[in-house]
C-alpha positions in Angstrom: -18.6 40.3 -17.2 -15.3 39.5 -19.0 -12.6 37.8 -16.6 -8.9 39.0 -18.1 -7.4 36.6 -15.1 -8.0 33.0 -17.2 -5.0 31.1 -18.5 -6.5 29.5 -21.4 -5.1 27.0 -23.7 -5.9 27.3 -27.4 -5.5 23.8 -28.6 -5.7 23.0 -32.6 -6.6 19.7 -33.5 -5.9 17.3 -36.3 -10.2 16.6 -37.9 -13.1 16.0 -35.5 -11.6 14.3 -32.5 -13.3 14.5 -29.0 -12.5 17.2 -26.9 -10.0 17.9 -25.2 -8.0 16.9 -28.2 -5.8 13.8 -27.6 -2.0 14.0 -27.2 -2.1 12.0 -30.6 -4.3 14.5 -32.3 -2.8 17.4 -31.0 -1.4 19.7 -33.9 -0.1 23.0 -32.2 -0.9 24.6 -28.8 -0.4 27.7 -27.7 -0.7 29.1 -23.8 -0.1 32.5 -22.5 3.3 32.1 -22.3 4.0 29.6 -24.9 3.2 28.6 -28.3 5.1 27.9 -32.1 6.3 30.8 -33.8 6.5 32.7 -30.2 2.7 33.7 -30.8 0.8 33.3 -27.3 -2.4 33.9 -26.1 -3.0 37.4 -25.1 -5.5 39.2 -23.3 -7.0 42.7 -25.4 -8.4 44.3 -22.5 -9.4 47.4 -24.8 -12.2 44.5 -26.9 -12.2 42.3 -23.6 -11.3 39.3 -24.9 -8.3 37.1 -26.0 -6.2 36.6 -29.3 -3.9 34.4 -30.7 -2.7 34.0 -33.9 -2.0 30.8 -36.2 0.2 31.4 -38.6 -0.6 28.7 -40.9 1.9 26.8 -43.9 0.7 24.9 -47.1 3.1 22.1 -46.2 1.3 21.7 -42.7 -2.2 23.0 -43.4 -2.5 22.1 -46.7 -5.8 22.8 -48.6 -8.3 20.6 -47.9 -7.2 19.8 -44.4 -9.5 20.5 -41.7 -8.9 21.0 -38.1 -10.8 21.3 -34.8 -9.8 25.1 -32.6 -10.7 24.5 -28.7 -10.3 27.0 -26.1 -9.2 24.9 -22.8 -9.3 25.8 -19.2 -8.3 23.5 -16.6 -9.2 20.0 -19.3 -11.8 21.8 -19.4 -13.2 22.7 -23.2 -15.1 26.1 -22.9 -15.9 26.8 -26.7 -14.8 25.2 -29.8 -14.8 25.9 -33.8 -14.4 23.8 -36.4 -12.3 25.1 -39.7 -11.6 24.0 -43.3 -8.4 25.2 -45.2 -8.9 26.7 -48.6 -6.9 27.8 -51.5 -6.3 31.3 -52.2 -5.5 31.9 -48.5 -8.7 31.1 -47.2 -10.4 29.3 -44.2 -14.4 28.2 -44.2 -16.3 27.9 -40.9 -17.4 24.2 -41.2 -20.2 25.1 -38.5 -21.4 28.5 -40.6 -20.5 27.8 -44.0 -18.4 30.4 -44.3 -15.5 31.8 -45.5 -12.6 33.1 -43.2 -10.0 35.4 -45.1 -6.2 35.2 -43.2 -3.9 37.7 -43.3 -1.1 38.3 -45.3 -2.5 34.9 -46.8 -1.2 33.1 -43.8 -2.3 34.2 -40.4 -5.9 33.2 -38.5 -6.7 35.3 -35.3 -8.2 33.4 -33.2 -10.3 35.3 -30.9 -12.5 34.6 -27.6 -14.2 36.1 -25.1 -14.2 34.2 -21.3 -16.5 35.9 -18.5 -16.9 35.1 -15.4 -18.7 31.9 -14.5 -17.2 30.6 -17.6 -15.0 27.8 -15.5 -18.4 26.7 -13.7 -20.9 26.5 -16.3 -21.6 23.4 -15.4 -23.4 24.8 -12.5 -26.8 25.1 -15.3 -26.9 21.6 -14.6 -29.2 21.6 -11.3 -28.1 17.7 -10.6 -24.4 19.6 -9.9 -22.8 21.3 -7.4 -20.5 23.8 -8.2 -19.3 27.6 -8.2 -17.1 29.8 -9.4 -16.0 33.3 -7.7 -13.4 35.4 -7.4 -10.8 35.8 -4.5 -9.0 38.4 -3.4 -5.2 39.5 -1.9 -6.7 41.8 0.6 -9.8 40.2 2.4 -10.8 36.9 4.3 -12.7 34.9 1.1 -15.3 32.1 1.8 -16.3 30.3 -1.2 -19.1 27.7 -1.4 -20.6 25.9 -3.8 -24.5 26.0 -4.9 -25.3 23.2 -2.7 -23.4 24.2 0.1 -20.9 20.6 0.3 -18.3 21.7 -0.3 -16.2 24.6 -0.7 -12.8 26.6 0.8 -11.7 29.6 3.2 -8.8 31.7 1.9 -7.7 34.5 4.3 -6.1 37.3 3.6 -2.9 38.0 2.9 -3.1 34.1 1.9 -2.9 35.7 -2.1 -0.6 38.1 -4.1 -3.1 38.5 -6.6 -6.7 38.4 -7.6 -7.6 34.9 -8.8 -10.7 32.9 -9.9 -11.4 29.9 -7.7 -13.8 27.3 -9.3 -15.0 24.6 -7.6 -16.7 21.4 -9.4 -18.6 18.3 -8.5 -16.6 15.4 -10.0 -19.2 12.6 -11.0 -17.2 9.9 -11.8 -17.1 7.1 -10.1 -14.7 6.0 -8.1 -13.0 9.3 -9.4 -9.7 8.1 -7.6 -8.4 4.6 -8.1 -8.4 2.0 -5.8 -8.1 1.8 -2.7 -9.0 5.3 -1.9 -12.3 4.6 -4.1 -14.1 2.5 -1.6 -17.3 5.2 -0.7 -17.4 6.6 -4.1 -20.9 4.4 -5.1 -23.5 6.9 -3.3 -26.9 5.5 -4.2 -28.6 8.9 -3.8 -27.8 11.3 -6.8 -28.1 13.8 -4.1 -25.0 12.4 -2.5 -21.6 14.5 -3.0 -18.3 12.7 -2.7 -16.2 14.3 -5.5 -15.2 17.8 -5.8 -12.2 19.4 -8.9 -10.5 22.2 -7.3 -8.2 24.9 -9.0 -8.0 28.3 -9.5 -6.9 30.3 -12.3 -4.3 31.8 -12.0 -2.7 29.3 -9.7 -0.5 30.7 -6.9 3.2 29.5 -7.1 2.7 29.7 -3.4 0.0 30.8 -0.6 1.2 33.5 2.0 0.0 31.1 5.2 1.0 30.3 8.6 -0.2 27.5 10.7 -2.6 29.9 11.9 -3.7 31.7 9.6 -4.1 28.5 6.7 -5.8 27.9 3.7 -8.7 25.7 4.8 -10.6 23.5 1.8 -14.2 21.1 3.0 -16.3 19.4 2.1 -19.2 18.0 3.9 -19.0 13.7 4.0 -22.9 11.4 4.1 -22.7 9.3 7.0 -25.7 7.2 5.9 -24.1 4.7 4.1 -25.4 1.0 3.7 -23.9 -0.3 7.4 -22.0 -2.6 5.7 -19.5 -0.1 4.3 -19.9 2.4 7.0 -16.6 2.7 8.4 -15.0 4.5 12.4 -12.0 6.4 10.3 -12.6 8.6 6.9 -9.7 10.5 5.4 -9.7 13.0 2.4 -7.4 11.9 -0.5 -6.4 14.2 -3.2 -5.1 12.5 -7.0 -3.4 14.2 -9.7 -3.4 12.2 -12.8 -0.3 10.0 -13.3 0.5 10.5 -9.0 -0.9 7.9 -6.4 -3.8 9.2 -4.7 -2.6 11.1 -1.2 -3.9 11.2 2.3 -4.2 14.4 3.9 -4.0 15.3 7.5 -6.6 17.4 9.3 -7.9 20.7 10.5 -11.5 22.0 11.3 -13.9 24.3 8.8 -16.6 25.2 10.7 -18.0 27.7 8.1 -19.1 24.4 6.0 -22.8 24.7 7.2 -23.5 20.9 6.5 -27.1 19.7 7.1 -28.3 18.3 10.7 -29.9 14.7 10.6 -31.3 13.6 13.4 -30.5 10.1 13.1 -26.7 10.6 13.5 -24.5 9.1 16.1 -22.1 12.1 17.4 -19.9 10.3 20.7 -18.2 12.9 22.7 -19.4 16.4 20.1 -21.0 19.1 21.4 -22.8 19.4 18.1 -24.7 16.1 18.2 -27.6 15.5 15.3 -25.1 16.2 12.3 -25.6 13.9 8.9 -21.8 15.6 7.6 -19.1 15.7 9.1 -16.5 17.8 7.3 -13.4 17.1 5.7 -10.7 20.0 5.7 -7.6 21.3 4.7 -4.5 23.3 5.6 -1.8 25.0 3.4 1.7 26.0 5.0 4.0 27.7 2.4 2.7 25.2 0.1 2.1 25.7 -3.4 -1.7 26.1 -5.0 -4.8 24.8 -2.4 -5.0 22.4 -0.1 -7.3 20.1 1.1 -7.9 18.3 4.5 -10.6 15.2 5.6 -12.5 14.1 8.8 -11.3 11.7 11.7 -14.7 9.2 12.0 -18.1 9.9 11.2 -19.2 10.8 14.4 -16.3 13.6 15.2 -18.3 16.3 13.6 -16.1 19.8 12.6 -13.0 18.0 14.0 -11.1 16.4 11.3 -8.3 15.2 9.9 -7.0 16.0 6.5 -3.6 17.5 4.4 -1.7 20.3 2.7 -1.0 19.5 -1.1 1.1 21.6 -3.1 -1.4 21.5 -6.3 -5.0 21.7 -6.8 -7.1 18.2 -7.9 -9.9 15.6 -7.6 -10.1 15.7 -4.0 -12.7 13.0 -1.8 -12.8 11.0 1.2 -12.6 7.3 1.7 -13.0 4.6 4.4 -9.3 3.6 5.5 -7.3 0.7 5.1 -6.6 -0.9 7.8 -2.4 -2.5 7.8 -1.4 -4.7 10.2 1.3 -7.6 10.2 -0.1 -11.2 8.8 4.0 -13.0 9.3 5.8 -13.9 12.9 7.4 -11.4 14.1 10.5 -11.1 15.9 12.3 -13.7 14.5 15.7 -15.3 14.4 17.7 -16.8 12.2 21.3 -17.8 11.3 23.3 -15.1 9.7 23.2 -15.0 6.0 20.1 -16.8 5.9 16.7 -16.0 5.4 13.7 -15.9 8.0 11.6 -18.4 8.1 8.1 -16.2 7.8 8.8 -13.1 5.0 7.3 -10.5 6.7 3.6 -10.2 5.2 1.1 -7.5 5.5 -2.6 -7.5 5.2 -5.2 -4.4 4.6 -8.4 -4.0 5.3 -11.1 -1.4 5.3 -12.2 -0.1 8.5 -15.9 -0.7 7.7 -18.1 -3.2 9.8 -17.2 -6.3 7.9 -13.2 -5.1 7.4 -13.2 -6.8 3.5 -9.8 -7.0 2.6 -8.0 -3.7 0.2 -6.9 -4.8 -3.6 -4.4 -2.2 -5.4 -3.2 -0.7 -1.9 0.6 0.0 -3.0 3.0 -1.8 0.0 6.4 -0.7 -0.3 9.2 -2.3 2.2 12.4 -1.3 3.1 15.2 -3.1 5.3 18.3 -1.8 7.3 19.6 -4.8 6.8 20.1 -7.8 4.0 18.1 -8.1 1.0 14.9 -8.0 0.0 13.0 -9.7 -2.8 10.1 -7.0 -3.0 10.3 -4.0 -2.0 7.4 -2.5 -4.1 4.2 -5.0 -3.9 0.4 -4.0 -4.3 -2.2 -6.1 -2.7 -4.4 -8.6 -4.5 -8.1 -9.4 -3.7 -7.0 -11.0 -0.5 -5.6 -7.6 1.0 -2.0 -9.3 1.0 1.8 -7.8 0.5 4.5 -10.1 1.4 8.0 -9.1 0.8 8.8 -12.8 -0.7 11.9 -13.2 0.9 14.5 -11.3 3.5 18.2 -12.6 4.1 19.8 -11.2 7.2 23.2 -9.9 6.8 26.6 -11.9 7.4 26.9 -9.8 10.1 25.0 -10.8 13.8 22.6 -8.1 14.8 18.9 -7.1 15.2 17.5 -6.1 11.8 14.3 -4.5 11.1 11.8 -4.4 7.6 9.4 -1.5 7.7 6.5 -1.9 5.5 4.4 1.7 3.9 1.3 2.4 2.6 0.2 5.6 2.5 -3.0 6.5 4.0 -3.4 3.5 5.4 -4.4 3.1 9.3 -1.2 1.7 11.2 1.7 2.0 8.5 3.8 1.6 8.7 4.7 -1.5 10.6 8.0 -2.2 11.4 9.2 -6.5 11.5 12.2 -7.4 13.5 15.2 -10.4 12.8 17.8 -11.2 14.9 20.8 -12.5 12.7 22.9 -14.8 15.3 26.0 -17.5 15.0 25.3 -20.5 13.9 26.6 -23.2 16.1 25.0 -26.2 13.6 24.1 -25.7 10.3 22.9 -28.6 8.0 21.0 -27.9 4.5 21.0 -30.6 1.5 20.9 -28.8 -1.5 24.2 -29.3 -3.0 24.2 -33.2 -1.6 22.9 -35.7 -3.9 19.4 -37.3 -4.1 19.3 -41.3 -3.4 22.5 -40.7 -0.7 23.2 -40.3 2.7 23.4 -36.9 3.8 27.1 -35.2 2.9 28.8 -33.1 6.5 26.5 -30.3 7.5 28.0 -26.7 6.7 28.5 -26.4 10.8 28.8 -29.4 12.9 29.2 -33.2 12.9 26.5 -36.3 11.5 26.4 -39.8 13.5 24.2 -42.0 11.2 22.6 -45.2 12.4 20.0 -47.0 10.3 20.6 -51.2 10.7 16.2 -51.0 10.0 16.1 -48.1 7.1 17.7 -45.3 5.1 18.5 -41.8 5.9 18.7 -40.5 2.4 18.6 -37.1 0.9 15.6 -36.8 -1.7 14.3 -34.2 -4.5 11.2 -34.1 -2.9 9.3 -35.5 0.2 5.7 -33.9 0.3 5.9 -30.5 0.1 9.5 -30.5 1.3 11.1 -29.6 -2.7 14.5 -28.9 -1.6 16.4 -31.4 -1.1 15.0 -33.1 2.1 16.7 -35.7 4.1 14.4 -39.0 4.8 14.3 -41.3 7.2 12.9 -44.7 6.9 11.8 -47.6 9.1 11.2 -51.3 7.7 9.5 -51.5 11.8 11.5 -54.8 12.7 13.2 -52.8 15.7 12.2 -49.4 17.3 14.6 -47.2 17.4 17.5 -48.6 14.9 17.2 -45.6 12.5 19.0 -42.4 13.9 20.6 -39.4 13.1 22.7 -37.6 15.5 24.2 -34.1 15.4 27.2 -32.4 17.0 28.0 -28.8 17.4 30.8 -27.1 16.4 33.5 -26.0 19.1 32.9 -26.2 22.5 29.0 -26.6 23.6 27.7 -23.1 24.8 26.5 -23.1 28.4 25.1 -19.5 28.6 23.1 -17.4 26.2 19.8 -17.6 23.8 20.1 -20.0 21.5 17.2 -20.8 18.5 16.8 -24.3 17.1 15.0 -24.3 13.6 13.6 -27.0 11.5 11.0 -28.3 9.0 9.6 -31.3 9.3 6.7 -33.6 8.2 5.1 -37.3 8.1 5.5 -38.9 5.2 4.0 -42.5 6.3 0.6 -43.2 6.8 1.1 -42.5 11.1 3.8 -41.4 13.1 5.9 -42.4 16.1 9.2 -40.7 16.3 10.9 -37.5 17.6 11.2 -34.9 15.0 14.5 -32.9 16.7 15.6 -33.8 20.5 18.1 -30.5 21.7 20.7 -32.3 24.3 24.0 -31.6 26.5 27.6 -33.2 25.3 26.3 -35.8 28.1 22.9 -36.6 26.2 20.8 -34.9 28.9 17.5 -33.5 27.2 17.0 -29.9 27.2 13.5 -30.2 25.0 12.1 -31.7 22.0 9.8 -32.8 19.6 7.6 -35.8 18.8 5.2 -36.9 16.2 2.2 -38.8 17.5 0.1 -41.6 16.6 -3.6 -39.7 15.2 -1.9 -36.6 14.3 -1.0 -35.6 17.7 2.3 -33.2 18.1 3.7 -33.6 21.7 6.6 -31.3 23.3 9.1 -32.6 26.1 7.5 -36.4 26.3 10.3 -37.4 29.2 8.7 -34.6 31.9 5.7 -33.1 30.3 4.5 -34.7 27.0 2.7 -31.9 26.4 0.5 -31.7 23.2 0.9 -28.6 21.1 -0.5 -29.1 17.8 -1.5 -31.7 15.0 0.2 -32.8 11.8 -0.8 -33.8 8.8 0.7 -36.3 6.0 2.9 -34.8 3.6 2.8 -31.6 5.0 5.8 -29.9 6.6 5.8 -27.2 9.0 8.3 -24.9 10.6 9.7 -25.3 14.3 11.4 -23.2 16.7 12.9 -24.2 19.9 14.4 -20.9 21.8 16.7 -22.6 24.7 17.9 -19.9 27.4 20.7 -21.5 28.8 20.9 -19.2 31.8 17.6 -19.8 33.3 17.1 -23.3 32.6 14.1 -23.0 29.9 12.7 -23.1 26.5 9.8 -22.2 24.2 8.9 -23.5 21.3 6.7 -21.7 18.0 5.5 -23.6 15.3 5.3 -21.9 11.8 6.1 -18.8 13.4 3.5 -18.6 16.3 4.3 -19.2 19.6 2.5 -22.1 21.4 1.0 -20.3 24.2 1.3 -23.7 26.8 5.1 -24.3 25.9 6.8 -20.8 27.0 9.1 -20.7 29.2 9.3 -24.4 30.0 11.9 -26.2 32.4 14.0 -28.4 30.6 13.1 -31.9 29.9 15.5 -34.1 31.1 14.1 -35.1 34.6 17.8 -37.2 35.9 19.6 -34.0 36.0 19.9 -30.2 34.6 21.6 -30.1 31.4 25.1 -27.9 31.3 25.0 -27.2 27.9 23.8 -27.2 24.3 25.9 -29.9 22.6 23.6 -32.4 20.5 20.7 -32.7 18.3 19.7 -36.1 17.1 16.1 -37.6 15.4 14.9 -40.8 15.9 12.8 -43.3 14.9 10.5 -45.1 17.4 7.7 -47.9 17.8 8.1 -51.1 16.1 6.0 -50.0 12.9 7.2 -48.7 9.2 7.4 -45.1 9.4 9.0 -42.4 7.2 10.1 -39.0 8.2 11.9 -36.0 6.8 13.7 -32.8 7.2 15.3 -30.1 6.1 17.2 -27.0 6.4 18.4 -27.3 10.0 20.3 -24.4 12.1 20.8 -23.9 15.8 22.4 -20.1 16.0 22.6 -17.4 19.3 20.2 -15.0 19.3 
């Protein structure tokens, strides 16, 4: 039966190319409502079937050119001819042999005949699962394909217009790009993951309410290989040239998937079901939609999306984001946090491997950002490189996105205070003492060594100061820092810090916090054997090891009201040193007034720092 509803393109091609014919190749188009020489395709209902005509030109078709006519539905090539130009005003069938006279010397009709099923002929093919039927305005219209996986519910009223609705079995695979490809390697060829959906003509847009949608399903295996069975599927739809787009859900309970009796239903009625169906709504959106399952064992409950255009559509394990930085942090104002807020996905499947190509972007409400569009590598990583907090104080927040993915997006939080002390090195030069810190006051002793600022110390490649011990008298190399103004004695403040051993073992405090009367409110040693150690003069708690030439990054937080600090070490807080009394045992500090590092044991040792700031929270 002929179907006058089609919008085909008539494509003609320059020679043999492969069809459909490249943008390259592509010599003149023409569409129902376009094409050159304002000739279109038209339907001639009278001889049921469509014509177009090519007016053709010497000095673009000249004799002895040949060209390749296609008729196109959807990139989808449903008849083609092959022509030769000849003089005299004459074409040749290259496939019959023969001649094709134009008119007025010029002018080829072109002339086809589309009938129904044309869009789904495909469906011969046994090994495919397809269909192709017609909807219409005035009733409720189920449409499934031969195989039953997969096919759509448009009610009525949903229409303004009889249209054909085709829908295919995509076999590529992954037919979506990564990340959203991770099921798409079935090893059963009777395993459906893929479906093309479109209809023809499209619907600017469907006559829906929330309840009364447009549902599209397909039916999703739940045997998979247990290591890439995953708790959380979603439906993704991809146009070409757009990311691939997670849809939210709604049921389709006409999709009559298959019962297997080895399938694990939790908290269903319907228990014993191999599919579990993914599903679609439309709300005064444009074309069909499409919509995906919650978890493999939620059978006819899903979760899925409205899109406002047909495509590929298939369902995926999720990626799994969650935050891989510290986070809250602090910092001085102006500066950057310590730990760029990092993100790391995963699928959701029993072994959680991480997500390459998953497309991170980050925003900030405040400061700057140094990537705010980053897609993971084969570690399942996005950091944002860097984030400087604003000049202003304030709590400031990154939010990093990717869509589809399970917990995006996550939201990072800084806290840009007032520096009280401030001391980097990077405009001081190397081989001398350290120059005035930006905020604050140096006292340097060192009758047994050198404090000198360096290129590099370890992994410490900005400017480092370095202290250094000959060992003929503990405690004769120092360094002692003052605050500017008048010491605070309320508030939050946050000491910060990188540090490392640079001699072959260790025996000095890394960053004592004092009163203006040299009381100790908490600090930091370095240990013989690799041992870290936290308030030696009450607790000498151990909190961590280091290791030669390596630096790491220290907070102390001092609360000056209630008497007690905490300390974090390259970002994570040490779970034994919250909260701690300070560490002075002759008295309670009043105040936060002095820093100072020193030196101890009579031994050669060799220490550095860098990048020092004490600011309110």
């Amino acid at each position: 039966m002929f179907n006058p509803r089609l919008s085909p393109v008539v494509q003609v091609c320059n020679a043999r190319v492969v069809m459909p014919c490249p943008a390259d190749q592509l010599h003149v188009a023409f569409t129902k409502t376009s094409g050159p020489g304002s000739q279109t395709v038209r339907v001639d209902a009278a001889n049921e079937q469509y014509i177009v005509n090519w007016n053709t030109d010497l000095s673009t078709e000249p004799v002895g050119s040949s060209f390749r006519l296609l008729v196109v539905v959807h990139d989808r090539v449903l008849g083609f001819a092959d022509v030769d130009v000849l003089a005299l005003g004459n074409m040749r069938n290259a496939n019959t042999g023969g001649d094709i006279p134009l008119v007025d010397g010029r002018t080829l009709p072109i002339k086809f005949r589309l009938e129904e099923g044309a869009l789904a002929a495909s469906c011969t093919n046994v090994s495919l699962d397809c269909v192709e039927q017609t909807a219409f305005p005035d009733r409720d219209n189920t449409i499934l394909t031969l195989g039953k996986q997969a096919g759509t519910f448009i009610p009525a009223g949903a229409l303004s217009q009889i249209v054909t609705v085709a829908i295919i079995e995509n076999t590529t695979k992954p037919c979506i790009p990564p990340p959203f490809a991770l099921p798409q390697y079935f090893p059963e060829p009777d395993q459906k993951g893929c479906y093309d959906f479109f209809t023809d003509p499209g619907p600017s847009i469907f006559n829906t309410t929330p309840d009364n949608p447009v549902v599209v399903a397909i039916c999703v295996e739940s045997g998979l290989d247990p290591g890439t069975t995953g708790r959380n599927i979603q439906l993704f739809q991809f146009d070409k040239g757009q990311p691939a787009q997670p849809l939210p859900p709604h049921s389709a309970a006409f999709m009559p998937c298959e019962p297997d009796p080895y399938q694990e239903v939790i908290g269903s009625a319907r228990q014993g079901l191999s599919k579990v169906f993914a599903f679609a709504r439309a709300r005064l959106h444009r074309v069909l939609t499409y919509f995906a399952p919650t978890s493999l064992h939620a059978a006819h409950v899903g979760v899925g999306g409205s899109t406002g255009s047909y495509s590929t559509m298939t369902w995926s394990i999720l990626a799994q984001m969650d935050k891989n930085s510290a986070d809250p942090q602090t910092a001085a104002v102006g500066t950057p946090v310590p730990a760029p807020p990092q993100v790391l996905l995963r699928d959701t499947s029993t072994v959680h491997n991480p997500v390459a190509g998953v497309t991170v972007t980050f925003s900030t409400d405040g400061g700057t950002i140094a990537n705010p569009t980053v897609v993971t590598g084969s570690d399942g990583l996005a950091s944002v490189g860097s984030w400087t907090l604003p000049a202003t104080p304030g709590t400031y927040h990154v939010t990093a996105t990717a869509g589809g993915a399970i917990g995006s997006p996550q939201v990072f939080t800084a806290t840009a205070g007032l520096p009280i002390f401030q001391a980097t090195f990077t405009g001081d030069a190397a081989g001398a003492p350290p120059g005035t810190p930006e905020i604050g006051a140096w006292t340097l002793t060192n009758p047994d060594g050198t404090i000198l600022v360096q290129s590099a110390v370890g992994n410490l490649t900005s400017k480092p100061v370095e202290l250094t011990q000959l060992g003929l008298q503990a405690g004769s190399v120092k360094l002692f820092g003052a605050v500017a103004g008048t010491p605070p004695a309320s508030g939050v403040y946050v000491a910060r810090w990188r540090s490392l051993v640079h001699s072959a073992d260790a025996c000095f405090n890394a960053l004592v916090l004092r009163d203006a009367g040299s009381l100790i409110l908490a600090d930091v040693d370095y240990r013989p054997g690799g041992q870290l150690t936290y308030n030696s003069n009450s607790l000498n708690l151990t909190v961590g090891s280091w290791t030669r030439d390596v630096a790491q990054l220290f907070e102390i937080t001092v609360d000056l009201g209630n008497h007690v600090t905490s300390l974090s070490i390259d970002g994570a807080p040490v779970a034994a040193a919250q909260g701690l009394p300070f560490s002075d045992p002759t008295g309670t500090p009043a105040n936060l007034g002095q820093i100072n590092m020193e030196l101890g044991c009579i031994a050669p040792q060799d220490y550095a720092w860098d990048d020092i700031t004490i600011a309110r929270q």
